[in-house]
Every structure is written in structure tokens, then in C-alpha cells.
C-alpha positions as a printed Julia matrix, in Angstrom:
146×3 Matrix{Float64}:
  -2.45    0.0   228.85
  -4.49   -1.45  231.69
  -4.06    1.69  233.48
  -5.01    3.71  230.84
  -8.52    2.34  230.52
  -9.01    2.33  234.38
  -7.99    6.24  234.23
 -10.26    6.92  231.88
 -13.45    5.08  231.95
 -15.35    5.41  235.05
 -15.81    2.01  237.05
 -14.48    0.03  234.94
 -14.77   -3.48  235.31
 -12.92   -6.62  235.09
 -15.21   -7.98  231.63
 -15.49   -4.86  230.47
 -11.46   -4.09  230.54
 -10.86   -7.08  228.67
 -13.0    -6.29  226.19
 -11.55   -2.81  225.49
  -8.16   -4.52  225.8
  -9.22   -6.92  222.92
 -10.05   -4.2   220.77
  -7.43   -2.13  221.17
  -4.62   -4.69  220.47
  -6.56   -6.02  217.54
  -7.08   -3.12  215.74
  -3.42   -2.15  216.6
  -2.59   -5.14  215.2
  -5.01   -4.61  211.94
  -3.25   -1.5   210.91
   0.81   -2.01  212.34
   0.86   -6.39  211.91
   2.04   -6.27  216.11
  -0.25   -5.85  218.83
   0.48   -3.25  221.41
   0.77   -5.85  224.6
   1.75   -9.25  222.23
  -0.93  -10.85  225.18
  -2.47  -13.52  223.28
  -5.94  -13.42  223.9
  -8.71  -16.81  224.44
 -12.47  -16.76  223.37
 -14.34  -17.14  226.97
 -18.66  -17.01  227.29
 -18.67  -13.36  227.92
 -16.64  -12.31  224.95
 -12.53  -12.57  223.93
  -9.9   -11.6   226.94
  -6.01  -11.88  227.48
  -5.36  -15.4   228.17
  -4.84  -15.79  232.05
  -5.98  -12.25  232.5
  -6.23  -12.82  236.42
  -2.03  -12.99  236.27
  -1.94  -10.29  234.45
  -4.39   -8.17  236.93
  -3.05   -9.69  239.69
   0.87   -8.4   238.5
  -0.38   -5.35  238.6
  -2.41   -5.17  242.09
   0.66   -6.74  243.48
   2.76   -3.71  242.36
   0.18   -1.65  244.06
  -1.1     0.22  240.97
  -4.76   -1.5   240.66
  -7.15   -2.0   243.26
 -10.55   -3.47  243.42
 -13.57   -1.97  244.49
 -17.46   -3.28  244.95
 -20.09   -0.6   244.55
 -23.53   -1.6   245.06
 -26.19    0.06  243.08
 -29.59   -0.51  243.37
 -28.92   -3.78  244.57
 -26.22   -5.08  242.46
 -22.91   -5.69  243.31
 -19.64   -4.76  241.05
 -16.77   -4.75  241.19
 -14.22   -2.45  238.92
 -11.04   -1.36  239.59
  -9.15    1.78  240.73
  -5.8     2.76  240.92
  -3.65    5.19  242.57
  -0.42    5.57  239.79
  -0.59    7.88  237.07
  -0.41    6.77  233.95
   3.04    6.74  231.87
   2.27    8.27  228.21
   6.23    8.03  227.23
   5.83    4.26  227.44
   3.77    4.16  224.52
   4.31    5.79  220.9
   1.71    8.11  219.46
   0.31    5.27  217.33
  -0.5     3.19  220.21
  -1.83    6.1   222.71
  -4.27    7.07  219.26
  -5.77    3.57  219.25
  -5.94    3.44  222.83
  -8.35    6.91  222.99
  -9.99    5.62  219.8
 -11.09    2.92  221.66
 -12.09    4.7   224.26
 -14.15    6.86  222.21
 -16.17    4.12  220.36
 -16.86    1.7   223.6
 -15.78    3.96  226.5
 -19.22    4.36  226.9
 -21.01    1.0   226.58
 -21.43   -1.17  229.93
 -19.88   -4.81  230.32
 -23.1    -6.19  228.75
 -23.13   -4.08  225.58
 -19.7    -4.76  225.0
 -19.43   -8.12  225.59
 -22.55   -8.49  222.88
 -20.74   -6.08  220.24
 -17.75   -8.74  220.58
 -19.52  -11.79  219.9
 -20.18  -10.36  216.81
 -16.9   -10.5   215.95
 -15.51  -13.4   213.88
 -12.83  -13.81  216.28
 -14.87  -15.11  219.05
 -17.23  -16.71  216.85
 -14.79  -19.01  214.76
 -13.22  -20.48  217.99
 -14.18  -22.68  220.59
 -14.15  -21.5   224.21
 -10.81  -21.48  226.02
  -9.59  -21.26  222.26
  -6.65  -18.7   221.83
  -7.53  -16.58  219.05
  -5.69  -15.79  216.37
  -4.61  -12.12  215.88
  -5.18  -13.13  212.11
  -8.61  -12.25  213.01
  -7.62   -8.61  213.26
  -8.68   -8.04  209.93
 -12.43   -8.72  210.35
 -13.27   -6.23  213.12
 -16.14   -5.1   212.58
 -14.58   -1.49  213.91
 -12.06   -1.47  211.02
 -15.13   -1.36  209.15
């Protein structure tokens, strides 16, 4: 799934593909009662992300599919990541690849900021204390499902 969202949202970065991995599993989760990765996920400041999310990145950059890059622009560094594999579609049943380009279609667009403000409206990150896992329980309340 990671790959997915790095193939197709430009420059995507580390905050922001945590968010849109949040979303997606929840709302998979919402409407199947599994998630699509079964990562639990923790409430940090900037919003909800798989718990130890640098493993999980760094399982991947190890197998030489994800890379990170720094682009500065207009004077601000950031870093997002790239890869060089092609995505695998047969991995992943027509349910799952449907949530996965819904979400890109309602947040593919938003920057790191924007999302990470959408998600602490959710009752997921605000009903839990940071470093908190959150329940998937809290599927239910997106305010996407809504």
C-alpha cells in the first residue's frame, strides 16, 4: 500500500503518507471489520500513524523499493519519498485497491499540514493520549464515512 500512495501522489512525504495510510485502513476497516495492513496505528502531535512507522519505511528502503529525496523549494527543505518498483495490483482485492484510490481522491491533494489538521479532527486522535495506540474501534467515527 505504501507504494501505492508514493506512485500516485506527487512528493509525498513521510507525515503526509501516514496520514493517508490511517485513512485508508480505517475506513477499510469501517466498512469490511479488518484493516487492509492489520498495522496498528499510535496518536503522535502531527496526527495518527502506523506504530513504529520508521521499521516499517525502513523494511521497505532496505528492499530497495523506497527512497528518500530532499527538494528544496523556496527555501524549505522536504523530504518525500520515491521509488523505483512498480506497484503489484494482484496483491490487493478490488475492495482494498477502491479504498486505496478513494483515498487518494479525497486527500491526494491536501499537503502534510492540511492533512494532518483534517485528522485531528478525528475522534481517534482526539480520545487518546500521545504515543496511545488507537483503537480501530474508532473506525466508525471518521468523519469521511460521513
Amino acid at each position: 500500500m505504501v507504494l501505492y500512495f508514493v506512485e500516485k501522489v506527487p512528493q509525498v512525504t513521510k507525515t503526509k503518507l501516514n496520514k493517508l495510510l490511517f485513512y485508508t485502513d480505517f475506513k477499510f476497516f469501517a466498512q469490511n471489520t479488518v484493516s487492509i495492513t492489520g498495522v496498528p496505528y499510535a496518536r503522535l502531535p502531527y496526527g495518527p500513524v502506523p506504530n513504529d512507522y520508521s521499521l516499517l519505511y525502513g523494511a521497505i528502503e532496505n528492499a530497495k523499493q523506497l527512497t528518500e529525496e530532499v527538494s528544496i523549494d523556496g527555501g524549505t527543505e522536504r523530504t518525500f519519498f520515491t521509488t523505483t518498483a512498480n506497484f503489484n495490483s494482484a496483491l490487493f482485492t478490488e475492495k482494498e485497491l477502491a479504498t486505496m484510490m478513494d483515498t487518494v481522491r479525497r486527500f491526494g491533494h491536501l499537503n502534510a499540514s492540511e492533512l494532518s489538521e483534517k485528522s485531528h479532527q478525528e475522534r481517534a486522535w482526539q480520545a487518546n493520549d500521545t504515543g496511545k495506540l488507537i483503537s480501530y474501534l474508532y473506525a466508525n467515527d471518521l468523519t469521511t464515512l460521513k
